[in-house]
N, C-alpha and C positions, 0 to 999 in steps of 0.2 A: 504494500500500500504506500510506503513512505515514498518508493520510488516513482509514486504516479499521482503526487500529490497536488502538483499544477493541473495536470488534466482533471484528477476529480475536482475539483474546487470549479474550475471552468464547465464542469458537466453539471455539475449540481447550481450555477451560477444560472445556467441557461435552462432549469427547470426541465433537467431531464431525469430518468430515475435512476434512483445508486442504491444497488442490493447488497448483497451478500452473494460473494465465492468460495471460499474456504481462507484460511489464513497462511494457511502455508502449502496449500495449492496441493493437496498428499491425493491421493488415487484411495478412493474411497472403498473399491472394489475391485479386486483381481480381474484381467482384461478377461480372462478366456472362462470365471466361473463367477459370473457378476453375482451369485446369493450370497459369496462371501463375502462377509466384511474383514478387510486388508488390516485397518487399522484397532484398537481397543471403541468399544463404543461409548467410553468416557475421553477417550482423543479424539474422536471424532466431535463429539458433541464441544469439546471444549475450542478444539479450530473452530467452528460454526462462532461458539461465543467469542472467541478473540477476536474472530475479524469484524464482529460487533463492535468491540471494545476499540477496536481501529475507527472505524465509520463513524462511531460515536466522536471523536473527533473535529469531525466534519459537522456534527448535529443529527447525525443519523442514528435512529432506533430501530429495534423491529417493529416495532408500531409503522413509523415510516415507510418500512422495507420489509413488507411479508414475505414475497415472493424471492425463491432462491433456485440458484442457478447453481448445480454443486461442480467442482472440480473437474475438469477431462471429460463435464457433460457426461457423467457416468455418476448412477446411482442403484441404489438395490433397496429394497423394501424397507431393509430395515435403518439404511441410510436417511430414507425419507422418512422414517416411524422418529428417529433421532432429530431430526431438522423441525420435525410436527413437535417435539416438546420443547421447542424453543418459541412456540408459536407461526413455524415458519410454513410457506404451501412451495414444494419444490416445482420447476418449472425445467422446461426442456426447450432448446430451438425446434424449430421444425426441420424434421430429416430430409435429405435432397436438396433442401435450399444450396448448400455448399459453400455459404459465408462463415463459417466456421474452423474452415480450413486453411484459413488466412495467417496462420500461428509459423504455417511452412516456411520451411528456409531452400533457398537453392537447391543444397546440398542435399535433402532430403528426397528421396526415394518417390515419394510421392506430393513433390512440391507442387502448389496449384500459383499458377501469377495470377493479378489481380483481373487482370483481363479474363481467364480464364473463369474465375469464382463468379465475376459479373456476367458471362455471357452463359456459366450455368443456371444462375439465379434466375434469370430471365425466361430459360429453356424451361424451367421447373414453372414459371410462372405460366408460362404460353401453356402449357400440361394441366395442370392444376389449380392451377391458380393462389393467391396468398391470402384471403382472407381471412381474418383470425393466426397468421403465421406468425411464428416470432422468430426473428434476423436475429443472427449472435454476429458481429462483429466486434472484436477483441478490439481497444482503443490504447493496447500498447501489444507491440510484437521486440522480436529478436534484431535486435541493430544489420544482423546480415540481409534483413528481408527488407531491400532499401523499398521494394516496389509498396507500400501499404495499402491494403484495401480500406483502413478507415480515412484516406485523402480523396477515396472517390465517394463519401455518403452523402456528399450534397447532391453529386450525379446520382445515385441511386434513389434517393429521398424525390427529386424533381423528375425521373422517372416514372416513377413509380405512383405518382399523384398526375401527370400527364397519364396514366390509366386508369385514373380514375380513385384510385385507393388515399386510406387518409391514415394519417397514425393518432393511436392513443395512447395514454398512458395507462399504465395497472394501476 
């Protein structure tokens, strides 16, 4: 959090919402048997409250910030039974979107450029459509990934409303 302290201040300035991710960003769930839980369910639960304790900072509560979005976008039952007794409703982006992918570096096996995450968004769009979707784009990446998909959201925001669509807040 410390290191993204101008951008949250400026997101929270411009009256957009600031949830909760984890505090130390840990993999909530093993990749290949997501009923485990990886972590103790008193560490998991107390990241949840630390990154409170971060936000709060900022002015931010769970009262504020119900909604959470867990770590690696990976959760398991009882991750979300643990985030519920914090008072929290976990959330998820929508799958296929491909704005989430954005975290990729070059060097990565399966790197998406930004052009590319945009012209899948769009394909997913023409298909399905997004209403009611929720776009996860990350508003800080890895210094190697010069190309940033969050320098293209004004393009995507005035897109995407040139089709008619409108956003709202949780």
């Amino acid at each position: 959090m410390r290191e993204h302290k101008k951008i949250t201040k400026r997101i929270i300035k411009e009256g957009h919402y600031v949830g909760a991710h984890s505090n130390k960003h840990i993999l909530y769930a093993p990749w290949g048997e997501r009923e485990k839980t990886r972590p103790t369910p008193d560490s998991l639960f107390n990241d949840i409250k630390n990154n409170y304790k971060e936000l709060s900072k900022f002015g931010i509560s769970v009262s504020d910030a119900l909604w959470y979005l867990p770590p690696y976008e990976w959760y398991n039952r009882e991750s979300v039974y643990i985030a519920s007794l914090l008072g929290l409703k976990t959330l998820n982006y929508t799958p296929g979107t491909a704005t989430p992918a954005d975290y990729t570096t070059p060097e990565m096996k399966h790197y998406k450029s930004s052009q590319e995450l945009i012209e899948t968004l769009f394909n997913f769009e023409k298909r399905e459509g997004l209403n009611g979707a929720f776009l996860l784009i990350h508003p800080g990446t890895e210094e190697s990934r010069t190309d940033k998909l969050y320098d293209n959201l004004g393009f995507i925001v005035e897109k995407l409303k040139m089709l008619g669509y409108r956003f709202e807040r949780l």
